[in-house]
C-alpha positions as CSV (number, residue, x, y, z in Angstrom):
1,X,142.0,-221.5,9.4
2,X,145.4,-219.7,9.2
3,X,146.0,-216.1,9.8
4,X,147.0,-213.6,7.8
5,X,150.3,-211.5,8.2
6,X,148.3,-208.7,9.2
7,X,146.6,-210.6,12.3
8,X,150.0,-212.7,13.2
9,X,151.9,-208.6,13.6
10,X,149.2,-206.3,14.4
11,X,149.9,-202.9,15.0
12,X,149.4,-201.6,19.0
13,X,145.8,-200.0,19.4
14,X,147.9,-196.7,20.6
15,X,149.5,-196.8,17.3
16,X,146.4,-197.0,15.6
17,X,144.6,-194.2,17.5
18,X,147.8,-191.5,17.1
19,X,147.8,-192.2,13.3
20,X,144.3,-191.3,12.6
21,X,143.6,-188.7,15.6
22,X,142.8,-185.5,13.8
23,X,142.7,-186.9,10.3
24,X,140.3,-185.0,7.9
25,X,136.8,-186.9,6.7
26,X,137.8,-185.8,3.4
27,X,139.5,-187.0,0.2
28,X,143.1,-185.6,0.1
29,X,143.3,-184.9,-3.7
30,X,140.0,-182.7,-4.2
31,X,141.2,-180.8,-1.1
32,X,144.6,-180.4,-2.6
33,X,143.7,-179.7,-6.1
34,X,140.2,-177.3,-5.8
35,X,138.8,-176.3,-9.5
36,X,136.9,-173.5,-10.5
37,X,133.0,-173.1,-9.7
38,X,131.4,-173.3,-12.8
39,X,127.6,-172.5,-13.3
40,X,124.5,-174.6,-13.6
41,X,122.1,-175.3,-16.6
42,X,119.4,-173.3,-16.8
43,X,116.8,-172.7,-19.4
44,X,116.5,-174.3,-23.0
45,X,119.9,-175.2,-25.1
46,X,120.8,-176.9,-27.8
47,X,124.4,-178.6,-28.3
48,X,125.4,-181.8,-31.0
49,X,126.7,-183.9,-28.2
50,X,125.8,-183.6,-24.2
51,X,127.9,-185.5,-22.0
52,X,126.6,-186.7,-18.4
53,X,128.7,-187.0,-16.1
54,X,131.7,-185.1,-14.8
55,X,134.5,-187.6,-13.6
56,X,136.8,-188.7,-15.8
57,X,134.7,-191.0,-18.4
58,X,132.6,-188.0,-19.2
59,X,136.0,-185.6,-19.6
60,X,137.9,-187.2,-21.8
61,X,134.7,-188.1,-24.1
62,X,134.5,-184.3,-24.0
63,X,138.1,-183.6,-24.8
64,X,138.3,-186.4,-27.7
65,X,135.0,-185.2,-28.9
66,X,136.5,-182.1,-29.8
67,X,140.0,-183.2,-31.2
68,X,137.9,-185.6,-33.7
69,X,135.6,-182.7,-34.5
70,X,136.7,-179.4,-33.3
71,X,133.5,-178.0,-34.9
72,X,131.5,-179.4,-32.3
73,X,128.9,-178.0,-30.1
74,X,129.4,-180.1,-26.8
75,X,127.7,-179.9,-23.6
76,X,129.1,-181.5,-20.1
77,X,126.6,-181.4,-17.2
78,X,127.8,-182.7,-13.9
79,X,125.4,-183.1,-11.1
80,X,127.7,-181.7,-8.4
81,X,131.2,-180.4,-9.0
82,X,134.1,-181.7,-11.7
83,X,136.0,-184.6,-10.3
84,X,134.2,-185.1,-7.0
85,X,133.3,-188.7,-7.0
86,X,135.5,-192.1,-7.9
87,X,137.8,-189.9,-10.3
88,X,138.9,-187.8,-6.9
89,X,139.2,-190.9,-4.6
90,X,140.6,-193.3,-6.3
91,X,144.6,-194.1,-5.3
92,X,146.0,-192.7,-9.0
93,X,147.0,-195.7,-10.5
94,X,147.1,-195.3,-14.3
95,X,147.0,-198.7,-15.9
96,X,147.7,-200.4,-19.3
97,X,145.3,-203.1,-18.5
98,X,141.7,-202.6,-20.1
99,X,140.5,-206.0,-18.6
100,X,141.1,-206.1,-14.9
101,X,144.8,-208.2,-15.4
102,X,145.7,-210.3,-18.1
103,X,144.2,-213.4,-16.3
104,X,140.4,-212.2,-16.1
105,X,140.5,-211.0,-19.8
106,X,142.2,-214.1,-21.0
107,X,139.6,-216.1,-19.2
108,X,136.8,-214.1,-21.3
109,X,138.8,-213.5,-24.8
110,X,141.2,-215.5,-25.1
111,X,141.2,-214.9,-28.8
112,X,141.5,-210.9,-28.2
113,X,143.4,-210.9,-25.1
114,X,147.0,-209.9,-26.8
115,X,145.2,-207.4,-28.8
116,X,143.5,-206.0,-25.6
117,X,146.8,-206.0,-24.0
118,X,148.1,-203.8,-26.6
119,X,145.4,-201.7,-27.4
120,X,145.6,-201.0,-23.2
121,X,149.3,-199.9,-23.8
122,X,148.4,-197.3,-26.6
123,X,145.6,-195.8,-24.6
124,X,148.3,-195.5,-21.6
125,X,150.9,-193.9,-24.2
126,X,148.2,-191.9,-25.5
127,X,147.5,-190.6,-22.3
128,X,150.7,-189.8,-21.7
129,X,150.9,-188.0,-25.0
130,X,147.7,-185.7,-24.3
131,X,149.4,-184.9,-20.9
132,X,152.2,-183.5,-22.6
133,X,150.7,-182.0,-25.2
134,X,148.5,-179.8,-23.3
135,X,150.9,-179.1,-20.4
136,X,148.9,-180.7,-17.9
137,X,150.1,-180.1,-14.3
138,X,148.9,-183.6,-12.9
139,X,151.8,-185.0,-11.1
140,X,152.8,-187.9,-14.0
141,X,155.1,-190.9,-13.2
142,X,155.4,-193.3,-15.5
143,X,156.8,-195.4,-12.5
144,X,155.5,-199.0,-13.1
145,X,154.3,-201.6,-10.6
146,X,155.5,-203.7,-8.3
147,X,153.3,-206.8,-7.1
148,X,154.0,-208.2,-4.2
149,X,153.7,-211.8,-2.0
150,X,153.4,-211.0,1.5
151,X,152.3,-215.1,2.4
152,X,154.3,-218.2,1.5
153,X,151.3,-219.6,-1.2
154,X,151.9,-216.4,-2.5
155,X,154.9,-216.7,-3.6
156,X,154.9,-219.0,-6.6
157,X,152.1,-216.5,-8.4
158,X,154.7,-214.3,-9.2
159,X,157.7,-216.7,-10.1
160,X,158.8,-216.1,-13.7
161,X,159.9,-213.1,-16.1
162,X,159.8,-210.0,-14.1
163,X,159.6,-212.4,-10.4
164,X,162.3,-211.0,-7.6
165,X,162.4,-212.9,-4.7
166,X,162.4,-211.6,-0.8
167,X,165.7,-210.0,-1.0
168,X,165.7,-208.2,-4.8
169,X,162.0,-206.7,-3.4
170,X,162.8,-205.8,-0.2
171,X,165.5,-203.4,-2.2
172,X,162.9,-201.6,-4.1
173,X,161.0,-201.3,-0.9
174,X,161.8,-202.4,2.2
175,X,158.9,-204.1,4.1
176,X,159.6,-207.2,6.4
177,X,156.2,-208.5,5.0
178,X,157.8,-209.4,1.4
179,X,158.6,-212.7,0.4
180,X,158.4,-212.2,-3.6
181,X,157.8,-209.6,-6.1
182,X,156.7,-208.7,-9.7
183,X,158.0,-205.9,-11.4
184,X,156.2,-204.6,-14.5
185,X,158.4,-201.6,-15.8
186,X,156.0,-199.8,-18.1
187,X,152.4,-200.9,-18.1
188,X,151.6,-198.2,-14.4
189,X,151.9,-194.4,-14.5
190,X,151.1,-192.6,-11.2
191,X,148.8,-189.0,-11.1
192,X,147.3,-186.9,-8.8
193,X,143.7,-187.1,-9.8
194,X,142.3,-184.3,-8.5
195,X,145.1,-182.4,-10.5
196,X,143.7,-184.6,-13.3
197,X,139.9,-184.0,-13.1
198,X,140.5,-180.4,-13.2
199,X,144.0,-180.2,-15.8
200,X,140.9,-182.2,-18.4
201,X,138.0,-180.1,-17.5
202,X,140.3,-176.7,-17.8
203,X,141.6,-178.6,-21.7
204,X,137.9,-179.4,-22.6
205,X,137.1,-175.7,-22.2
206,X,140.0,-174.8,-23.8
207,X,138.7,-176.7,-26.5
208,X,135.3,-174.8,-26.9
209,X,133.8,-177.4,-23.9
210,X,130.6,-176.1,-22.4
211,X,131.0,-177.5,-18.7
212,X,127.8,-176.9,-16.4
213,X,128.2,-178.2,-12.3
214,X,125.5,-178.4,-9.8
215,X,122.8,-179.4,-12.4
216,X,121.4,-183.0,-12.0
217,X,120.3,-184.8,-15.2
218,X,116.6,-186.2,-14.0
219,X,116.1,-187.6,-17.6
220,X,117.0,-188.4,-21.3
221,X,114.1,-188.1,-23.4
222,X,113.3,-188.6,-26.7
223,X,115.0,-186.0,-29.4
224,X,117.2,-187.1,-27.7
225,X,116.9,-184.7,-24.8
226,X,118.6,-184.4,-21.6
227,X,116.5,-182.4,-18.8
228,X,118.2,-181.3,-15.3
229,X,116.5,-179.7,-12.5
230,X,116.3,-176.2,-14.1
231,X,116.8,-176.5,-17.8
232,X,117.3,-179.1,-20.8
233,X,119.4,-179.6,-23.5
234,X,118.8,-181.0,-27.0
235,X,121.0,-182.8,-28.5
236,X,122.5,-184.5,-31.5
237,X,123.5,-187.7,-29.5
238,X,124.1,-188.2,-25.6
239,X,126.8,-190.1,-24.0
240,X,126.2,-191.3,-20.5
241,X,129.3,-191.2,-18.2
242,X,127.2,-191.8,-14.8
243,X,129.1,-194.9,-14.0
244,X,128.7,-195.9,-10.3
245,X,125.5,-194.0,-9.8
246,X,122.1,-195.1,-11.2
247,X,121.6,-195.4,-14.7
248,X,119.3,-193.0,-16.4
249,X,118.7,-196.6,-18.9
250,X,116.5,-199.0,-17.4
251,X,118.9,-201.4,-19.1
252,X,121.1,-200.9,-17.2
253,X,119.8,-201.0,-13.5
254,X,121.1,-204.0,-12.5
255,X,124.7,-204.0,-14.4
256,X,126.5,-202.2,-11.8
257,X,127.1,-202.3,-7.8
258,X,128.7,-199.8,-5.8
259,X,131.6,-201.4,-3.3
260,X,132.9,-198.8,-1.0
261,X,136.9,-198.8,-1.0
262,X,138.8,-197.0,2.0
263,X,141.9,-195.1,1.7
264,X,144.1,-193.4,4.4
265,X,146.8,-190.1,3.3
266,X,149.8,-189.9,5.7
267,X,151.3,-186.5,6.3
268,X,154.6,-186.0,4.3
269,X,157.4,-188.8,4.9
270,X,160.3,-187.4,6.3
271,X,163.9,-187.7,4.3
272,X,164.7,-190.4,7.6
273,X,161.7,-192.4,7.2
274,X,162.3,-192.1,3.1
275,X,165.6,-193.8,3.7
276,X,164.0,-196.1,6.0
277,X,161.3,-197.8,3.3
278,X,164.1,-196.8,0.1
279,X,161.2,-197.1,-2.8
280,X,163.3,-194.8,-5.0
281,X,161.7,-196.1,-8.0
282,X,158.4,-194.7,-6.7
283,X,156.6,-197.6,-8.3
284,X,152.8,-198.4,-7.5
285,X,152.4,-201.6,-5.1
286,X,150.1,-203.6,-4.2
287,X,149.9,-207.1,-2.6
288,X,148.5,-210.5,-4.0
289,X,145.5,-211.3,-1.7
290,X,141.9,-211.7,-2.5
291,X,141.6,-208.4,-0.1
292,X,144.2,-206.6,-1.2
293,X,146.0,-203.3,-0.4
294,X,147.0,-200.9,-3.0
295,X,150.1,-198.2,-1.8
296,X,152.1,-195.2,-3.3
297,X,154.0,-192.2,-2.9
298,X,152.8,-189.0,-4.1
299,X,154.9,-186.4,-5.4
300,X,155.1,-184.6,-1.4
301,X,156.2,-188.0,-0.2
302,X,152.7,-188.7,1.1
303,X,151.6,-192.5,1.7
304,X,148.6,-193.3,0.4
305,X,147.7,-196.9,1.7
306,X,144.1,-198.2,0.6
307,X,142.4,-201.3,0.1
308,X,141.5,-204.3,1.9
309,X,137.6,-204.1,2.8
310,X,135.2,-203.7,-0.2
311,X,132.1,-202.9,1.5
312,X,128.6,-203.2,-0.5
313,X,125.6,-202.0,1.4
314,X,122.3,-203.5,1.2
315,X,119.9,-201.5,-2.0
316,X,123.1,-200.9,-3.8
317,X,122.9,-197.5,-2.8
318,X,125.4,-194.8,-2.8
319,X,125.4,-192.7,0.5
320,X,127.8,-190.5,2.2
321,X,127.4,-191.7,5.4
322,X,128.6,-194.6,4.3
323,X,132.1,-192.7,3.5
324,X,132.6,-193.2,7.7
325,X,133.3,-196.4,8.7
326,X,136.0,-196.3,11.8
327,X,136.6,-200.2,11.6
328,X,138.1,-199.9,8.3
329,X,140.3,-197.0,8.2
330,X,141.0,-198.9,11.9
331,X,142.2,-201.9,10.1
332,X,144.2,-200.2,7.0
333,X,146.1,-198.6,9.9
334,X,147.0,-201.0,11.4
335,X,148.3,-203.1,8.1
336,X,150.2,-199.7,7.2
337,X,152.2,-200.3,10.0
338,X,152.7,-204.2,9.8
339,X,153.2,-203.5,6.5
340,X,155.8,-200.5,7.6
341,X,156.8,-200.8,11.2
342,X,159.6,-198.0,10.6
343,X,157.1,-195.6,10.2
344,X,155.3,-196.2,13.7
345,X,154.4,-192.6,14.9
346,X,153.7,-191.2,11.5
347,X,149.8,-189.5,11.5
348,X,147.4,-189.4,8.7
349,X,145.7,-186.2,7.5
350,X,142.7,-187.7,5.2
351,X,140.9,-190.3,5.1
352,X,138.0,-190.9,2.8
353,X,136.1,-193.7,0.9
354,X,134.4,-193.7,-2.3
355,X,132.2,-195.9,-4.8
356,X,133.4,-198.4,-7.4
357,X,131.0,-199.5,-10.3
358,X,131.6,-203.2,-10.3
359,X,130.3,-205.0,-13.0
360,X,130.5,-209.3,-13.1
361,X,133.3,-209.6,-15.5
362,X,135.1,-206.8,-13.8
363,X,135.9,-204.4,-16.1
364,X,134.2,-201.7,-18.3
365,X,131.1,-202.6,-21.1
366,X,129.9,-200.6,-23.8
367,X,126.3,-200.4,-25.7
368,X,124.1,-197.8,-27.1
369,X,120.1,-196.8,-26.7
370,X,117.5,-194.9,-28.5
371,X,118.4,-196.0,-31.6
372,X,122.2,-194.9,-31.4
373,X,121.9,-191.7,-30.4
374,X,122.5,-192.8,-27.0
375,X,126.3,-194.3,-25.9
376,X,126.9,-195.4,-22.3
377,X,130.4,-197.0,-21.1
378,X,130.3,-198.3,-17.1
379,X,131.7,-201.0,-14.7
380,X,135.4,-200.1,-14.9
381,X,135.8,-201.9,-11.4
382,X,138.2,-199.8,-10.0
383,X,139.9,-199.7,-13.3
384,X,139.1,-196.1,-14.5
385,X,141.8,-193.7,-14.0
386,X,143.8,-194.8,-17.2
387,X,140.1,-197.2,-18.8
388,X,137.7,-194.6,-19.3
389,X,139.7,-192.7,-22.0
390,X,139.3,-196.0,-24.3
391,X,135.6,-196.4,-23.2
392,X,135.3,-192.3,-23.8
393,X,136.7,-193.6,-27.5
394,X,134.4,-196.2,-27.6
395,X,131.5,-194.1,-26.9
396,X,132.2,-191.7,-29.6
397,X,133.1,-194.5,-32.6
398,X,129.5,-195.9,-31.2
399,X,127.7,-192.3,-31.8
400,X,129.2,-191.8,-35.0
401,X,128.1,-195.2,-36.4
402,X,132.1,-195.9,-36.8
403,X,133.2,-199.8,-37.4
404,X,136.7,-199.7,-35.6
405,X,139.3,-201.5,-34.2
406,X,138.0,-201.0,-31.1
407,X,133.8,-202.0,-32.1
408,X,135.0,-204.8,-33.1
409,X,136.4,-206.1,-30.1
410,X,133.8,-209.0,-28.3
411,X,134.9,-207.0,-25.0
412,X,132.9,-203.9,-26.5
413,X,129.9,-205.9,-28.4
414,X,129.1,-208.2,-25.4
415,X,127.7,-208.0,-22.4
416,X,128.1,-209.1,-18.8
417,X,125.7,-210.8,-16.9
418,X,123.5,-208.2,-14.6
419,X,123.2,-208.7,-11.1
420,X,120.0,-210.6,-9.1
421,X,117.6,-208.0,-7.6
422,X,117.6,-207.3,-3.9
423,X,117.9,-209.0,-1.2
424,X,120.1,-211.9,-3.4
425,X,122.4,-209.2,-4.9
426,X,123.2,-208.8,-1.3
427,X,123.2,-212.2,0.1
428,X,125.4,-213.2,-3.0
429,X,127.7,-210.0,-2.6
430,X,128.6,-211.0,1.1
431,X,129.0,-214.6,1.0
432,X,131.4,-213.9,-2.1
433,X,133.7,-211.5,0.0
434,X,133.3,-214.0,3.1
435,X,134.6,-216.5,0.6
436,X,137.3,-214.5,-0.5
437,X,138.5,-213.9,3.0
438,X,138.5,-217.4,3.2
439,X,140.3,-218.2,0.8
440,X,143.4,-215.3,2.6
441,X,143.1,-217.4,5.1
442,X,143.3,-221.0,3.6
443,X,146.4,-220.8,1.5
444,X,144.2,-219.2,-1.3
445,X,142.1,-222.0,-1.8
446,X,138.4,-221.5,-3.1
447,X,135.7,-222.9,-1.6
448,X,132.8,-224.4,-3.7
449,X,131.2,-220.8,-3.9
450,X,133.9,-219.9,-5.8
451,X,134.8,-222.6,-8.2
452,X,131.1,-222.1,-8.9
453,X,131.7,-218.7,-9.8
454,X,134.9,-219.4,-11.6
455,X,132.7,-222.2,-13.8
456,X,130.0,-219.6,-15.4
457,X,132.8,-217.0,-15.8
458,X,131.7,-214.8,-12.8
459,X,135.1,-215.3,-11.0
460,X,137.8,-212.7,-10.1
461,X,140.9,-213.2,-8.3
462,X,142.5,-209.8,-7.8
């Protein structure tokens, strides 16, 4: 097999060892951006929607909730604090996209996919609209993204309108990796999302939002009811925002997987270093492997560099321990520094992992239970900063028994496949991302595995 770009200039193990010495176990944007401590549920209540889940899914159903029906008694109950999972770890890209890319949702609807597309674009604009309209301090960019080839196969992927070749992208942003480039203007805005997690939670409330942390939902019953550890809540209709972690629907055990994602923060770039990489278009980038990296500035002139390894561990579980894994901040950073060699010398502050609910088509699905007074929306795939305010919309049209646009959609009515049970979720899972590395190393071509999963529609290349 070949090697990648990554293995033919690695970085010096002394290089490696400065950058991360004294980093912080600990995700950059909850740190930067703490929220208020808000209390738990206790006792009996009664509400006409309760909301489970604190990240962003279960915000902005709570904030469009209220803007359809500001009458509305609503209930949010997070099991730890607002924010603290995927929607604080997760690198800030804000996409358009509602179906992983333009490629995986043509492959599934080809008859919806310009609709999708567009419907993608309105959510981001609408986004953008509630940001302004509420004065949210989240760090907004409506910057754009910039794919990039950093091998020669590579290179043709991106040819056409938008396509830049080695020169026109290393002027963007200079990296000697660059061979090609794809600039999408419009479709990527770039947030702080810890900034974000709290700016929604502090609207919700504004908007009459009951918001209760540290208080676990154990169960929905019938009523329907939703019972934590000290108190329940009974409700007109429930919307389930739990997303990577286990479904309270049995359902939905097996439609989800949690694949661990790594990300390193460096300290502030200096104005020398700025001048050094250019990227005065701050745009979001990302590379065109199977394992790819994901990269942006924030609005200190941080680098955040993530990516690469998607770990899943054996039971599906999710774990903080699993959060440590030396080997792979190791290996992002050394590819920062292949990736940026002029920055050789610059130290990391955080470094942190988190939990992505992957689903097999790779982006979000919708449904309802208890004869629809129950909504769920799960399996953005990574896909959730700007995604879960359309599936938030989705939830609500479901719960009010609305035929919409957006119910109409086969993206919304159908469902994926669910994953095999342990231990061939696992054995599946690895030999997938062994393929997929593979493939980085073989020109990007796909082995039998994976024209077998490209056949029954189970296929992604990222």
């Amino acid at each position: 097999m070949g090697t990648t770009v990554f293995e033919r200039h690695p970085a010096a193990a002394s290089s490696i060892a400065s950058m991360l010495e004294g980093s912080r176990l600990s995700p950059f944007w909850t740190d930067d951006a703490p929220g208020p401590a808000r209390p738990s549920l206790a006792g009996s209540h009664r509400a006409d929607l309760v909301i489970v889940g604190g990240g962003y899914s279960g915000l902005w159903t709570a904030v469009q909730a209220k803007e359809r029906q500001p009458g509305l008694d609503v209930v949010l109950l997070e099991a730890r604090r607002i924010g603290w999972a995927a929607s604080g770890r997760n690198g800030g890209f804000c996409e358009a996209s509602l179906t992983h890319g333009r490629e995986n949702g043509e492959s599934r609807w080809p008859d919806e996919i310009d609709q999708l597309d567009r419907l993608g674009m309105e959510n981001l604009d609408a986004i953008e609209a509630t940001v302004a309209r509420y004065g949210m301090d989240v760090d907004w960019q409506r910057t754009g993204a910039l794919s990039v080839a950093v091998e020669p196969h590579q290179v043709e992927w991106l040819e056409g309108p938008g396509g830049l070749d080695a020169e026109a992208t290393r002027a963007l942003v200079n990296s000697p990796t660059y061979l090609a480039g794809h600039l999408s203007p419009d479709d990527t805005a770039l947030v702080h999302p810890g900034k974000l997690a709290r700016e929604l939670a502090r609207v919700a409330e504004d908007l009459g939002v009951r918001i209760f942390e540290g208080s676990p939902v154990t169960a929905v019953e019938d009523g329907p009811a939703v019972r934590t550890r000290d108190g329940i809540v009974r409700a007109g209709k429930v919307a389930l925002a739990t997303n990577v972690f286990p479904s309270l629907l049995r359902r939905n055990r097996l439609m989800t997987v949690p694949v661990y994602d790594y990300v390193l923060m460096t300290e502030p770039l200096t104005s020398a270093q700025l001048a050094e990489i250019g990227w005065e278009g701050r745009q979001g980038v990302s590379d065109m492997a199977n394992q790819f990296h994901y990269y942006r500035l924030t609005a200190d002139d941080r680098l955040l560099f993530g990516g690469y390894d998607a770990i899943y561990h054996a039971g599906g579980r999710v774990r903080a321990s699993y959060q440590d894994r030396p080997e792979s901040y190791e290996k992002l950073a050394s590819h920062l520094l292949t990736t940026f060699p002029q920055l050789d010398g610059i130290r990391a502050t955080h470094r942190w992992a988190g939990a992505i609910d992957t689903s097999t088509r790779f982006c979000a699905f919708f449904g309802t239970a208890r004869g629809g007074d129950v909504a769920y929306s799960l399996g953005f795939t990574g896909l959730g900063v700007g995604a879960t305010r359309f599936g938030a919309a989705v939830m609500l049209d479901l719960l009010a028994g609305d035929e919409t646009e957006r119910t109409r959609l086969r993206m919304v009515r159908e469902r994926p496949l669910p994953f095999p049970p342990e231990p061939v979720a696992s054995l599946g899972i690895n030999a997938t991302r062994w393929s997929l590395d593979r493939a980085d190393h073989r020109e990007g071509r796909r082995n039998l595995l994976l024209r077998g999963l490209d056949a029954v529609g189970l296929g992604f290349d990222s």
